[in-house]
KOLNU-748254 format. One record per atom (N, C-alpha, C, O, CB): residue in three letters; x, y, z. Coordinates in steps of 0.1 Angstrom, whole numbers, plus 5000, padded with zeros to 4 digits. Glycine has a CB too. Layout:
<atoms>
ALAXYZ...
</atoms>
This chain:
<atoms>
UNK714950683374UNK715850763381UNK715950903374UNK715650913362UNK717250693382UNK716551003381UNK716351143376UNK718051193381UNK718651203391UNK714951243385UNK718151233364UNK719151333365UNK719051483368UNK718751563360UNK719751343355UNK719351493381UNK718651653385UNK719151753385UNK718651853390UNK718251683397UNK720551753377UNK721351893368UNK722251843358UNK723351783359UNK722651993380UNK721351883345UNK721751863332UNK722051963324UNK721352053328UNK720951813326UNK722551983318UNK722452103303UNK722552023292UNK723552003285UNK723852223300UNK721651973293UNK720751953281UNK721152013268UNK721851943260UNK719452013284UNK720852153265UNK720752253256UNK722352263249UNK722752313239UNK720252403264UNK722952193258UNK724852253256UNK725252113249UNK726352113252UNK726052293275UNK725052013243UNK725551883241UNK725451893229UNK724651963223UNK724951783246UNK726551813221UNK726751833205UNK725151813199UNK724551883191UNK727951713196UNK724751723205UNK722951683195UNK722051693208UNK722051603217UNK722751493185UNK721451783207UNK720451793227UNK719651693221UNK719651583227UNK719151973234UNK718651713208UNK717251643211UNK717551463208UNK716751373211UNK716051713198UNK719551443200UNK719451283206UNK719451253220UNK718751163226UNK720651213203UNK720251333224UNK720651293242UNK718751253247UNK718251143250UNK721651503255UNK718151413245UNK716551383252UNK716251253247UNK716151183257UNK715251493246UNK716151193234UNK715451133227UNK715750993241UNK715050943250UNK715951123208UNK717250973237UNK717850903242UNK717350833262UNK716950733268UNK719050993239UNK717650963265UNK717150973279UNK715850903282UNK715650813291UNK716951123281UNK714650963271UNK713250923271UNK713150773271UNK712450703278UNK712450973260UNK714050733260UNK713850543258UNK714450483269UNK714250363272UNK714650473243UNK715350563274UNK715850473288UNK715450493299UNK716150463309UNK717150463291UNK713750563300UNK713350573307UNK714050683318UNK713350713328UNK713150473309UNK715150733316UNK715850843329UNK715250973326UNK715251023314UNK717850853328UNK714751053340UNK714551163338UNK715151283341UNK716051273350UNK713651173340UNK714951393336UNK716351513340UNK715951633345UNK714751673341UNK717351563327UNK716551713351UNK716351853349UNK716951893341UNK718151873343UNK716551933357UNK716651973328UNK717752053327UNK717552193323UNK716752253316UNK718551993318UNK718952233332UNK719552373336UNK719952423326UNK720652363318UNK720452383345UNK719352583326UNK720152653316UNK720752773323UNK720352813334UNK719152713304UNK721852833317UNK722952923319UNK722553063319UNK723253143325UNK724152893309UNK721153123311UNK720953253305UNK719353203304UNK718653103301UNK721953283289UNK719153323307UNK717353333305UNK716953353287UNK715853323281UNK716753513316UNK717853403283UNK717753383268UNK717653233261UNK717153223250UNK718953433263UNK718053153267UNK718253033263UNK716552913268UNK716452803263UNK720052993271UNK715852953276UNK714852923282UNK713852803269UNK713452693267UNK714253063288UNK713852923264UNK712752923248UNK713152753241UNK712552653239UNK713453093232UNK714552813239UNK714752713230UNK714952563238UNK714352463234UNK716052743221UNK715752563250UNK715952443260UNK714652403260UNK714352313252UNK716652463275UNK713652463266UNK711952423269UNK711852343258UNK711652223261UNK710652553268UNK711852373245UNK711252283237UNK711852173233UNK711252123223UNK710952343228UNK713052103238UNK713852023239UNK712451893248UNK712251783243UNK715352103246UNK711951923258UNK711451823269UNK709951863258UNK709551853270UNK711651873290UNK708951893250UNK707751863246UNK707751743240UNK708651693233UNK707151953240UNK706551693243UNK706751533242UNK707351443248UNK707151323246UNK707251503232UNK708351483257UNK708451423265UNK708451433279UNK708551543286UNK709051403261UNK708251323283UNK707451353298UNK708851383311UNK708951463320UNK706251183304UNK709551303307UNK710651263315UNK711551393318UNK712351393327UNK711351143307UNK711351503310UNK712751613309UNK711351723310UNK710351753305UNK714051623291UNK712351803324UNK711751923328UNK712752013331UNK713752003337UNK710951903339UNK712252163324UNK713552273323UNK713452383330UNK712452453331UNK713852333309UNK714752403336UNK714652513350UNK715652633336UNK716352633326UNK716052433371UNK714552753347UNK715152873340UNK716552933349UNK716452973361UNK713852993339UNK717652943342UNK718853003352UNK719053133349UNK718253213344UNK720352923350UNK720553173355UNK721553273351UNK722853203359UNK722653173371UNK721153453356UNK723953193353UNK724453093360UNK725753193365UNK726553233356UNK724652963350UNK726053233376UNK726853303382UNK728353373374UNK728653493374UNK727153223392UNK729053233368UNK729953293358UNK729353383349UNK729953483347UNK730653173350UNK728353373343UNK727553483333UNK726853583341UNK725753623336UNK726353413323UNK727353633353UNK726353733361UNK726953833356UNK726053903352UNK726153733378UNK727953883354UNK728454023346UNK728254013334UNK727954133330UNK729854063347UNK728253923323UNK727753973310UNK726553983311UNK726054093307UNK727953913298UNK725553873319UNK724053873313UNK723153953326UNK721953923326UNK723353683311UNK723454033333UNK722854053341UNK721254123338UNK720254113345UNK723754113347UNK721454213323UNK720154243318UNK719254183318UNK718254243322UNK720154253308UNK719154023315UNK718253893313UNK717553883323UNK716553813323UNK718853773311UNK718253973338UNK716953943348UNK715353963347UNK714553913354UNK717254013359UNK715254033339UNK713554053333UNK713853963326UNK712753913328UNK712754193326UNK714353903319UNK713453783311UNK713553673321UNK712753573320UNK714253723294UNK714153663329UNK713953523338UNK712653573343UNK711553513340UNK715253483352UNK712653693352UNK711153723358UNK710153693348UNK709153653353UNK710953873362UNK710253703334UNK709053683324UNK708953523326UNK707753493327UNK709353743308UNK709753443326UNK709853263321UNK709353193338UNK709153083341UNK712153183313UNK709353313348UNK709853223361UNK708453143362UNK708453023365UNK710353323379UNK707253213360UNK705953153362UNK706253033357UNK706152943366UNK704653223354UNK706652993345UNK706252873331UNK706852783339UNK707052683331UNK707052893313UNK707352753353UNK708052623355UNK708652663369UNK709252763372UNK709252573342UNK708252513380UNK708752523390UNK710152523396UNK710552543408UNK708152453394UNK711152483381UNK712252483384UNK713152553382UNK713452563370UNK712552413384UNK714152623394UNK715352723385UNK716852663386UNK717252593396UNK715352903392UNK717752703375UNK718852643382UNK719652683364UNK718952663354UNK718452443391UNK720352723364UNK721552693375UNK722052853380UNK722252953373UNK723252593367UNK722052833391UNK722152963399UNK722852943409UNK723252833411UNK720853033404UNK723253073419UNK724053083424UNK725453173421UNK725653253413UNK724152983424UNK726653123433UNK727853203438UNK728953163433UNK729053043436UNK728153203449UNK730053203427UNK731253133420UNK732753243429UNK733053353425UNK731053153398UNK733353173441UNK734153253445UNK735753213438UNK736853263440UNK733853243460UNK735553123433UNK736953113421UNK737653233418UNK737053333417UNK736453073406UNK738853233415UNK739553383417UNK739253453401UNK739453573398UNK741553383422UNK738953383393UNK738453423379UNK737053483378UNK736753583370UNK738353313369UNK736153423388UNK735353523397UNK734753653401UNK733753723397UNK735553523402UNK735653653410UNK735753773417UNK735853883413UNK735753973420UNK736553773424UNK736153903401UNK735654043392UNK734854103396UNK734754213401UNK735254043379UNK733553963393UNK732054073389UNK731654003400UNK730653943397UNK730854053372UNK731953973416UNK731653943428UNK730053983431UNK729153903435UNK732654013436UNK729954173426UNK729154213431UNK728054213422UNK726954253427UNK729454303436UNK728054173408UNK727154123397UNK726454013403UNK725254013406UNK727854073384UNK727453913405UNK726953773413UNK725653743422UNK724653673420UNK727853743422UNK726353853435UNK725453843446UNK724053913441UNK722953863445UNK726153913461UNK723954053431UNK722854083428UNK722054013419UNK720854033420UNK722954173426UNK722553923407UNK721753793401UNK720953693412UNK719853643412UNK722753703393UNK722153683421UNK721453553429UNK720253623443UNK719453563450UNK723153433439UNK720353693443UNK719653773456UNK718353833449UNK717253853455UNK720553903464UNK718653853434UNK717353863425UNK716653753423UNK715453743423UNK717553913413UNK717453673422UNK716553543416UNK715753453430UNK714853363427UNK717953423408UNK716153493442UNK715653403457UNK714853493460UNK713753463463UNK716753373471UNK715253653461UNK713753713464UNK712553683453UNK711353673458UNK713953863464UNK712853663435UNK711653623432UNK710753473431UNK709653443426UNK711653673421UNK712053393438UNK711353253444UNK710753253456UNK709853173459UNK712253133445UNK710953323462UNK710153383475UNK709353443477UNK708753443487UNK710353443480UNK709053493464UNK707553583468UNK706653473457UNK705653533454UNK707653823462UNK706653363452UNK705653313442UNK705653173448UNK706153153459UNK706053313424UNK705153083442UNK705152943444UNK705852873445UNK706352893434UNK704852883440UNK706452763451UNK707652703457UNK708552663441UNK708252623430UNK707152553470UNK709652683446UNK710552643435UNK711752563435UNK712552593444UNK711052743429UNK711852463428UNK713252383433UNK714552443424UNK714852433412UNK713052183429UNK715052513432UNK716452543433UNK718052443428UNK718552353435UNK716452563447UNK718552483415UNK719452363414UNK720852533418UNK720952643413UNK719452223394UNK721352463427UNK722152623433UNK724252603434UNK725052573442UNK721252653457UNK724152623424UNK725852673424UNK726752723433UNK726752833437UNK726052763417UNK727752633438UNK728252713449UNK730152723455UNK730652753466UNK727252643461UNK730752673441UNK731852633442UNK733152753451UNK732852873448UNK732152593426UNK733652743455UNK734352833466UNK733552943469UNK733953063468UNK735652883461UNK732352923474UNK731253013480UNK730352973485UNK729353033481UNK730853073474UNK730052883496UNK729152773503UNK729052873510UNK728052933508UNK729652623508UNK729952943522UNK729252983531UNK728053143524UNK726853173527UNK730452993543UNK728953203517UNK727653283512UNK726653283509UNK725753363513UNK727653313506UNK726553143497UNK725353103493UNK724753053502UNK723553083500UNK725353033485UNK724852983514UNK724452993529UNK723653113537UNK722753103546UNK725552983536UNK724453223531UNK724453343540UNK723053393535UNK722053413542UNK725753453540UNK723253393517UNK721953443512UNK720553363512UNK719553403507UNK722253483499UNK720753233518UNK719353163512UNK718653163528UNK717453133531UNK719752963504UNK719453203537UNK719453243549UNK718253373550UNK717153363556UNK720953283553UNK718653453546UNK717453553539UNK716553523538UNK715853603545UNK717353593530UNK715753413532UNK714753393518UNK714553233527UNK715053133523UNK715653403497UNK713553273541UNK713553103548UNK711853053539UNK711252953542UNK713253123575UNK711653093534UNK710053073524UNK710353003512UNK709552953505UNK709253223518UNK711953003509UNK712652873501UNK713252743509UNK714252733517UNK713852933491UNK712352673504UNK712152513511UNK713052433506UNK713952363512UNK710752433507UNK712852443494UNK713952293483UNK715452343479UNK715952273471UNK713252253464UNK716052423483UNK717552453475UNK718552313474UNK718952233482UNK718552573484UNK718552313462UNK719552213458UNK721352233458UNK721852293449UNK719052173443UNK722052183470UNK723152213463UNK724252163455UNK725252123460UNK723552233469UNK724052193434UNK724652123433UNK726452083434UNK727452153434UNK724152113426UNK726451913436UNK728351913436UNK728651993449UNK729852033446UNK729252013419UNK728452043460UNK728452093468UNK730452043472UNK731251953471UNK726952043476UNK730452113475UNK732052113478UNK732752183485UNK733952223484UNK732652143469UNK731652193498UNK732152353511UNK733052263520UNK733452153516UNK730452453523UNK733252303530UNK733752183542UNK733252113547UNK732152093541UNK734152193552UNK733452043556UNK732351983566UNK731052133575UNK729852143574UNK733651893580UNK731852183579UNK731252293587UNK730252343584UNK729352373592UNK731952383590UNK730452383569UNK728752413555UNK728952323552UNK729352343540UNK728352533541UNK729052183556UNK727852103549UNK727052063564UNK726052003565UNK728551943540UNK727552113570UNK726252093588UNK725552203586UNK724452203591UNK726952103608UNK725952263583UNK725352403583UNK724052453572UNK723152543573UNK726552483580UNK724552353559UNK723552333551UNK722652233552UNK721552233547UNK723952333542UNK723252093561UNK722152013566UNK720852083574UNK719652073573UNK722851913576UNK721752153582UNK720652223593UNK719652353583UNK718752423587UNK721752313609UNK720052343574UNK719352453568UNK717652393558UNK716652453554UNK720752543556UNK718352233556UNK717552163549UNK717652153534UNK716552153527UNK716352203553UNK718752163529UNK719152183521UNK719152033513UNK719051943522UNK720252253524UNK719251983500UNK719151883490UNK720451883489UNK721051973495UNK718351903477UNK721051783482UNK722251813476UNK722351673464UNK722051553465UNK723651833489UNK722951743451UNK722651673439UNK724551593437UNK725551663440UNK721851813424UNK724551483434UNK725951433434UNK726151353423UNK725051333418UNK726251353445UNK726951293417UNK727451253405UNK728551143403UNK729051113414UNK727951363400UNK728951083397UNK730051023391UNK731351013391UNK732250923391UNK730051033382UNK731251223392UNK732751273389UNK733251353401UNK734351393405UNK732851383374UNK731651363408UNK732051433424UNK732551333433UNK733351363442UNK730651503433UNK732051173432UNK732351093437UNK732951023434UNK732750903438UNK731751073441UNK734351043423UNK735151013418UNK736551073427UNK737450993425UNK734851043404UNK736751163433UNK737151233442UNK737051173459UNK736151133465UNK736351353439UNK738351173461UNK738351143480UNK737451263487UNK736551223495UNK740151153488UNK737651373484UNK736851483493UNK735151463492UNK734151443500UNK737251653488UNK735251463478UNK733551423474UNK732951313479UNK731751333482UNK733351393460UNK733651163481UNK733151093486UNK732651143502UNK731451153505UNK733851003482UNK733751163512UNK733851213522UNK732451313526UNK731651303536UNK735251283521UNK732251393515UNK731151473519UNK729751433522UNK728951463530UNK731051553509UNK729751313506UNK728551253507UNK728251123516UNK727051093519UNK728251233494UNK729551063519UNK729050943535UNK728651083545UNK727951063555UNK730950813545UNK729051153544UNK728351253556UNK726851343555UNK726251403564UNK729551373559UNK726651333540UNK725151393539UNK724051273543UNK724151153538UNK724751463522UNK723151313550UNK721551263553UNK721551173540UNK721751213528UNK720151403555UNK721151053545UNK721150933528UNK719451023523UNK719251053512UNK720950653532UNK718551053533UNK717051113528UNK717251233518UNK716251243510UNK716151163541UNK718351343516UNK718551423510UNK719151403498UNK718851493490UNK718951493516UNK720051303493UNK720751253485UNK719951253469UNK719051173468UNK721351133491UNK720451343455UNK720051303450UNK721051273437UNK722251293437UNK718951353451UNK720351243427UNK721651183415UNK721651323406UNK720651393404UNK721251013403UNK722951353399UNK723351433386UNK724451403384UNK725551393391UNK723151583386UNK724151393371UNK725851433357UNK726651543355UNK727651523350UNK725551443342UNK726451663358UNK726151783351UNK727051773338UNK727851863334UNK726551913360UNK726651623331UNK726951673320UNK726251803308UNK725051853310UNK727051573314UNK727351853296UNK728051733293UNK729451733300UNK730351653300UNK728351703278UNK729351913312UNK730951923316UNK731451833320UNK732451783316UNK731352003325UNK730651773330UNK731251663343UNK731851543332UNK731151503322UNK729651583355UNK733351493338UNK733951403328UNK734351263342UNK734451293354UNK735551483316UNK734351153337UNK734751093345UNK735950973332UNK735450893323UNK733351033356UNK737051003335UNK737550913326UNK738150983311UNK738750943301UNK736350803323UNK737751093314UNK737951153302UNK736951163291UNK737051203279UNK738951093297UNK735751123298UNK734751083295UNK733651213296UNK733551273306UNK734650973302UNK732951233285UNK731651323292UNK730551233298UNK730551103296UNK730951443280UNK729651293304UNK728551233309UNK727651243305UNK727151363304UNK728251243318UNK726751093298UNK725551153298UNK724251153306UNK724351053313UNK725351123290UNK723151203308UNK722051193317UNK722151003321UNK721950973333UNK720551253309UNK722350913312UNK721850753319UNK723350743325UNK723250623328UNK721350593306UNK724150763328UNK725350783337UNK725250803348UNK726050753356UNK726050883335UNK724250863350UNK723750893368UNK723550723375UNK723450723387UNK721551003370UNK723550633370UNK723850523375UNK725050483377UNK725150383385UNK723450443369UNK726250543371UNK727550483381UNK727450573391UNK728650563395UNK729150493374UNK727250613395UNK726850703410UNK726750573421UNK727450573431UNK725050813410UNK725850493419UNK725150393425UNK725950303435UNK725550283447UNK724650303415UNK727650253428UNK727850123434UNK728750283440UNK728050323450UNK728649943425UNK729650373438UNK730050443456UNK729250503462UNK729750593468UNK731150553459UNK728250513462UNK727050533473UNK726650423477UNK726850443489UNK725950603470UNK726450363477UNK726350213480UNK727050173492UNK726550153503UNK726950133471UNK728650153488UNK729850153492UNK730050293510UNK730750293520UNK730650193476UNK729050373503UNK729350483514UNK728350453523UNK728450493534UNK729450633510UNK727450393518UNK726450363531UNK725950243535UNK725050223543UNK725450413529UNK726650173531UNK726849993534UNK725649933531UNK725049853538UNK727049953551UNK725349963519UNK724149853512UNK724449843496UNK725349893490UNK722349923514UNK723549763493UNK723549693481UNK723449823470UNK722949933473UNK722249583480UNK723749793460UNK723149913447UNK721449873445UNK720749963448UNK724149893428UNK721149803443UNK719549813446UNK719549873454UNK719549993451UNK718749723448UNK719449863469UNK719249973482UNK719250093480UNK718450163484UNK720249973492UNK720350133474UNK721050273471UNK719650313460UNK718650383461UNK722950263461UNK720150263453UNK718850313442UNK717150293445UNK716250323437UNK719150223426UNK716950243457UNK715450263461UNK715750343468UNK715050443466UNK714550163467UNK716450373477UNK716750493488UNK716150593479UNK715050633479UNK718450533494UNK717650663467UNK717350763456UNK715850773456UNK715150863462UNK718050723442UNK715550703451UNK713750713443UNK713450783452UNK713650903453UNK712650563441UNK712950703462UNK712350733472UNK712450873477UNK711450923483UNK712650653481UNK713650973475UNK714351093477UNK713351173471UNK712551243476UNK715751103471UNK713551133453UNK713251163440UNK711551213441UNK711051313438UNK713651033430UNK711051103447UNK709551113449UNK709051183460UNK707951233460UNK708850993449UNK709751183469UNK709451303482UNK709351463479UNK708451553482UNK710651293494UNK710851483470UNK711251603462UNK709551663456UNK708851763458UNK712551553448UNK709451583449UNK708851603437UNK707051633445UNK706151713443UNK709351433424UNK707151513454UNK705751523463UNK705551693470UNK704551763470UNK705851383478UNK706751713474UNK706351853486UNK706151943472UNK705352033473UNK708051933501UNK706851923459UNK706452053449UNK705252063445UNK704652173444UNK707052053438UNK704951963443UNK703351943435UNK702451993448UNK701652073445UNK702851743429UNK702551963459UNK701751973469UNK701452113476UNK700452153482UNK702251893476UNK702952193472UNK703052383472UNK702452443461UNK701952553462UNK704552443470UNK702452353448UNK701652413441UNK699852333435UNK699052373426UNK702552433430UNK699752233446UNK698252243445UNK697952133436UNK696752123432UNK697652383441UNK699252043430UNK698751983422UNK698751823422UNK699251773432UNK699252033412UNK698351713411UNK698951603420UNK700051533415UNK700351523404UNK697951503422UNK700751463427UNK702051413419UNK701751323409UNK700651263410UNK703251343427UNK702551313400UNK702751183390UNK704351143388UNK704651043381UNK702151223373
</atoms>
């Protein structure tokens, strides 16, 4: 199983968590916040097979780091995945509104013009925007939304758009969160922690956590947790099939 929005890089000891991750067989994305940070996260997953690292700018940091957009353009070749990206309409926010939209509209036009990229995409009080902009940019196939938390109305709206959406522990620890995800496509459904923020219990998360996900999804779709967790896979390996296949290569 795959944790498909991690920060990795941000955890008191990253390369136990990786180590960790590797022996229990769970694999991750993990997301970085700053294109500065690329270098060092990357080398977190060598040697191991299981952990693969998306280059971000993560919306809350679109007014300090906005410079870094040439270094993401420099790292975007090195890896098919970006994330964590995206819109933050939170009223702490809205400062640098217009920082935001030009990080994220930088970052979809340069997944748009190169080889398909899986998207892990931020969107907390800003679904329909981030809607509005990926709307633009129809040559991006995979956007992931993670923790997705719009209404019903964008989440049809992001169904119809073909949108992923990555879910958790602590999203579905929540009545609304559950609600969202009995209503997403079980074929789009995939697992994340985002630890180590995501807490459930007071608890941080780590990447093998993405298994209490299991028994309320389960629950939300009237089958067994085995069911649930071959469904996932099955998700996991489709994902992963259309990438390799945009870029020409073969899955493993």
């Amino acid at each position: 199983m795959i944790d498909f929005h991690c920060h990795l890089d941000l955890y008191q000891s990253p390369p136990a968590v990786a180590e960790e991750s590797q022996r229990r067989g769970i694999g991750l994305l993990s997301v970085t916040t700053t294109p500065s940070a690329w270098s060092g996260t990357a080398r977190l997953a060598e040697g191991r097979s299981a952990i693969r690292t998306a280059i971000g700018l993560h919306p809350q940091l679109a007014g300090q780091r906005k410079h870094e957009l040439a270094l993401f353009d420099r790292y975007l070749a090195n890896t098919p995945f970006v994330g964590e990206v995206g819109l933050d309409g939170s009223p702490e926010c809205r400062a640098f509104w217009e920082d935001q939209l030009e990080v994220f509209d930088h970052v979809l036009q340069a997944c748009s013009a190169g080889d398909e990229k899986v998207i892990s995409i931020h969107s907390r009080r800003a679904a329909k925007d981030v809607l509005d902009q990926l709307d633009r940019y129809d040559r991006i196939k995979t956007p992931i939304l993670h923790w997705f938390s719009g209404s019903r109305s964008q989440l049809e709206r992001a169904i119809g758009r073909g949108c992923w959406f990555s879910v958790g522990p602590a999203m579905l620890a929540g009545a609304k969160g559950r609600e969202l995800v009995a209503a997403m496509p079980n074929g789009k459904v995939l697992l994340e922690t985002d630890g180590p923020f995501a807490q459930v219990r007071r608890q941080g998360l780590n990447p093998w956590d993405i298994t209490a996900a299991l028994r309320p999804i389960a629950a939300l779709w009237g089958v067994t947790e085995r069911e649930a967790q071959r469904r996932i896979e099955v998700n996991e390996r489709a994902l992963l099939a259309s990438v390799a296949a945009a870029l020409g290569r073969p899955t493993t």
